[in-house]
C-alpha positions as CSV (number, residue, x, y, z in Angstrom):
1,X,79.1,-19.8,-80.7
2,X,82.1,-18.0,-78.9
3,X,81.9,-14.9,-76.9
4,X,83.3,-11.9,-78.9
5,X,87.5,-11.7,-79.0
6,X,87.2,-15.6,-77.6
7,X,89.8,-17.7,-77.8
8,X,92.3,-15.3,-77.0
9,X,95.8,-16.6,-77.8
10,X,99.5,-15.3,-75.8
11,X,102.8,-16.6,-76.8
12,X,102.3,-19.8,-74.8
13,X,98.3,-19.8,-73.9
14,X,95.3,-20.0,-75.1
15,X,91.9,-18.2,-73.2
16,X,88.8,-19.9,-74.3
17,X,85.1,-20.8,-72.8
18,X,84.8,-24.0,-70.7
19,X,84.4,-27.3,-72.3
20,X,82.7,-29.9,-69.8
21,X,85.8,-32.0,-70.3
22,X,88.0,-29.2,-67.8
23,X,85.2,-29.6,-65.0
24,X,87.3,-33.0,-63.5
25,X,90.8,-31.1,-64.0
26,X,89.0,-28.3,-62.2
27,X,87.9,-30.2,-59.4
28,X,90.8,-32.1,-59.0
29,X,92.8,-28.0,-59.1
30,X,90.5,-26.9,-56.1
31,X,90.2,-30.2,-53.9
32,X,94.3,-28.9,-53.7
33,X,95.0,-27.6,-50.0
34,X,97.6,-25.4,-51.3
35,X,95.7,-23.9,-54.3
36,X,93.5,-23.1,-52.3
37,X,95.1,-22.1,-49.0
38,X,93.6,-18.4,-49.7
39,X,90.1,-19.3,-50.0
40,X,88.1,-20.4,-47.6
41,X,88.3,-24.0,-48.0
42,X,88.9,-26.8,-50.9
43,X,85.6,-27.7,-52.9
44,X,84.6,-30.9,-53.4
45,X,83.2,-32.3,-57.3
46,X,79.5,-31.4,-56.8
47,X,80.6,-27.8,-55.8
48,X,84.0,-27.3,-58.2
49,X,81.5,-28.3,-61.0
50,X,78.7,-26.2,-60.2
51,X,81.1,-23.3,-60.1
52,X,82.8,-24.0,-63.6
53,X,78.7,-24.6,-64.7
54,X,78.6,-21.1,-63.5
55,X,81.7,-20.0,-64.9
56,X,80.9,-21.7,-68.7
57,X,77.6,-20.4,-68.9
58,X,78.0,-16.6,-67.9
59,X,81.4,-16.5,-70.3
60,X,77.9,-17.4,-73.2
61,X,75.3,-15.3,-72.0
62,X,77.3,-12.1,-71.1
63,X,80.7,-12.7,-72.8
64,X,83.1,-12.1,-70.0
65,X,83.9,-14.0,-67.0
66,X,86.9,-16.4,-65.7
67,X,88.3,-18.5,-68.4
68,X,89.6,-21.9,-69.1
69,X,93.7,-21.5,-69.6
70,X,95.4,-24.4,-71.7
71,X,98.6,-24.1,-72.7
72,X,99.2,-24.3,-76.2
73,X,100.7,-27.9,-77.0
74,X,100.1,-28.9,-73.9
75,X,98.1,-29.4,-71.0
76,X,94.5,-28.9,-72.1
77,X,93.4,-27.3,-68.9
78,X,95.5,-25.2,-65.9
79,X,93.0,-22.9,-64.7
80,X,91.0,-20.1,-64.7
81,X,92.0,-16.4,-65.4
82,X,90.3,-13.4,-66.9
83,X,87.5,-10.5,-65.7
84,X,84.8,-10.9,-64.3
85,X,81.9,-8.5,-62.6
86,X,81.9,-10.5,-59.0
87,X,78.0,-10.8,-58.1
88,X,78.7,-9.4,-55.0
89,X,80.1,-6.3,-56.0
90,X,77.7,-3.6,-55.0
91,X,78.9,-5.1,-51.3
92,X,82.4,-4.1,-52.0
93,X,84.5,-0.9,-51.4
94,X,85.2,-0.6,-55.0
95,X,81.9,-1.6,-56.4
96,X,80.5,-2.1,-58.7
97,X,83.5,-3.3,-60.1
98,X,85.2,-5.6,-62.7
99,X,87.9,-7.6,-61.4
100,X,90.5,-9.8,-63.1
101,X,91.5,-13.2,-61.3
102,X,93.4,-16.5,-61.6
103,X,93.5,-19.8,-60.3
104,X,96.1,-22.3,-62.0
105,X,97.2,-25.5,-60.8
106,X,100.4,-26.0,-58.6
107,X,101.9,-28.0,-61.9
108,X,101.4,-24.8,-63.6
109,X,103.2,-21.9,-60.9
110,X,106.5,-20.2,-61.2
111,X,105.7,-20.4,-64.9
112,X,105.0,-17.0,-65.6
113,X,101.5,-18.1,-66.6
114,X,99.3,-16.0,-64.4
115,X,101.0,-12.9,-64.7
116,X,101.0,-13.6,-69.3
117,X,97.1,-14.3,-68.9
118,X,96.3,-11.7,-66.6
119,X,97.8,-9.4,-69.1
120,X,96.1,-10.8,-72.4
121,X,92.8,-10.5,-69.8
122,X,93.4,-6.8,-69.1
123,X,93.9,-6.3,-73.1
124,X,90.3,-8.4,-73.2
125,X,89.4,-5.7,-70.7
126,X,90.0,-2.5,-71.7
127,X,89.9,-3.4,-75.3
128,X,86.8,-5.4,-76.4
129,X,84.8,-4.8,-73.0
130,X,85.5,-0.9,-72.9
131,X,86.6,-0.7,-69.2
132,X,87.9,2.2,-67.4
133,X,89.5,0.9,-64.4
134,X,90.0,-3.3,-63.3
135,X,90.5,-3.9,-59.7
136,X,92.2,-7.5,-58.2
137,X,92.0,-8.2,-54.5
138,X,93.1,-11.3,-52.6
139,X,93.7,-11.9,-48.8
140,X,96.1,-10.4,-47.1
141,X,98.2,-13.1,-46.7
142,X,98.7,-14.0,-50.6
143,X,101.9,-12.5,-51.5
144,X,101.8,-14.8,-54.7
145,X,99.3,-12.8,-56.1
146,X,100.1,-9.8,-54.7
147,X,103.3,-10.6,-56.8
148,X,101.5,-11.0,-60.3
149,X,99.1,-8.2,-59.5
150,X,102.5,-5.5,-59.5
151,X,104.1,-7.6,-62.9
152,X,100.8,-6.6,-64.8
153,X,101.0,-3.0,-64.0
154,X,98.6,-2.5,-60.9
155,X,98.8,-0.3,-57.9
156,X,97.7,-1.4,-54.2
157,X,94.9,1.0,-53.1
158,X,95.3,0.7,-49.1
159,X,92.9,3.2,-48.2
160,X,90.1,0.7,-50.7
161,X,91.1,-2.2,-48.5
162,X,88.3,-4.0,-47.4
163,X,86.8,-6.8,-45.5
164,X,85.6,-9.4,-47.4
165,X,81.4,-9.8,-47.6
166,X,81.2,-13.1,-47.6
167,X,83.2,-13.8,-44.7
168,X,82.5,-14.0,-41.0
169,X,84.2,-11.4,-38.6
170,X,87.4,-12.4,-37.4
171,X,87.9,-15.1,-40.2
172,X,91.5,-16.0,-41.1
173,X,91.2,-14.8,-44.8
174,X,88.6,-11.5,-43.9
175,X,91.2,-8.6,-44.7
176,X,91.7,-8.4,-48.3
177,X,93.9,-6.3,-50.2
178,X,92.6,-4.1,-53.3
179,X,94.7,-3.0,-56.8
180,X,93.7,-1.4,-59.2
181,X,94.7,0.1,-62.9
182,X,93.3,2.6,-65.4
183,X,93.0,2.5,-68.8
184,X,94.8,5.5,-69.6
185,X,97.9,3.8,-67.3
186,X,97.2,0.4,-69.1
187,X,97.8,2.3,-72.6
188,X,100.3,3.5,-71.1
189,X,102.1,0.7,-70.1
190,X,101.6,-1.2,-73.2
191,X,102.9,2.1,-75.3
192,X,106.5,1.3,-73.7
């Protein structure tokens, strides 16, 4: 049975819970040195699965959580976007916290994609999870989705910048960058 609001459908993508068939696109999306130049490091098949086991069974249990982007009539499987409650949240600045995130393949970038299901995930959000505020951080150094984080309507909070828990001092990626949005501003912005 699908989570409540699930498959969520934009004008070009469809949001839906993990099939097992996605876990070899998956690994093959974060074994990809430039996908993944932000984290900190590529994950091989054993690990990329056990994260999209992860991924598929807390989308069933508690209905939210990053997930599985196709595009309608065509590829079956780009990525991962949506919100998610990061388990580590109590450790963070802004925390307890729900975030909203993405990871597409480099075959689907510069396609507007992130920024479309980043929006339809703030909608899921606010709408059918009852949010008040969704935060998105990344490090420093990703200006990519730094980028999609202003299209969707969110506002840098420097002074909630943070260094990241799970990350040793002085590592490349430690600083990371927090924005956030309200409800009232995401009404707001959809009103227009």
């Amino acid at each position: 049975m699908s989570p409540t609001g699930l498959p969520i459908e934009t004008e070009r993508l469809i949001l839906r819970p993990w099939r097992e068939s996605d876990f070899a696109s998956f690994a093959a999306l974060n074994a990809d040195r430039q996908v993944m130049e932000h984290f900190p490091d590529t994950l091989n098949r054993a690990q990329s699965d056990a994260l999209a086991l992860r991924m598929k069974e807390r989308i069933e249990t508690e209905g939210l959580g990053f997930f599985a982007v196709e595009v309608k009539g065509g590829p079956g499987f780009i990525g991962m976007v949506g919100p998610s409650v990061p388990a580590y949240g109590a450790e963070l600045p802004c925390g307890p916290c729900t975030e909203v995130g993405w990871r597409l393949s480099r075959d689907a970038w510069g396609k507007g994609y992130a920024s479309e299901a980043a929006v339809a995930s703030l909608d899921f959000a606010f709408g059918v999870l009852g949010r008040e505020e969704v935060v998105a951080f990344t490090a420093v150094q990703n200006a990519r989705s730094q980028a999609v984080m202003r299209r969707i309507g969110m506002t840098r909070d420097e002074s909630g910048d943070f260094d990241h828990p799970l990350l040793p001092a002085g590592h490349r990626l430690l600083r990371h960058v927090l924005y956030r949005i309200s409800r009232k501003t995401w009404e707001e912005l959809r009103s227009r």
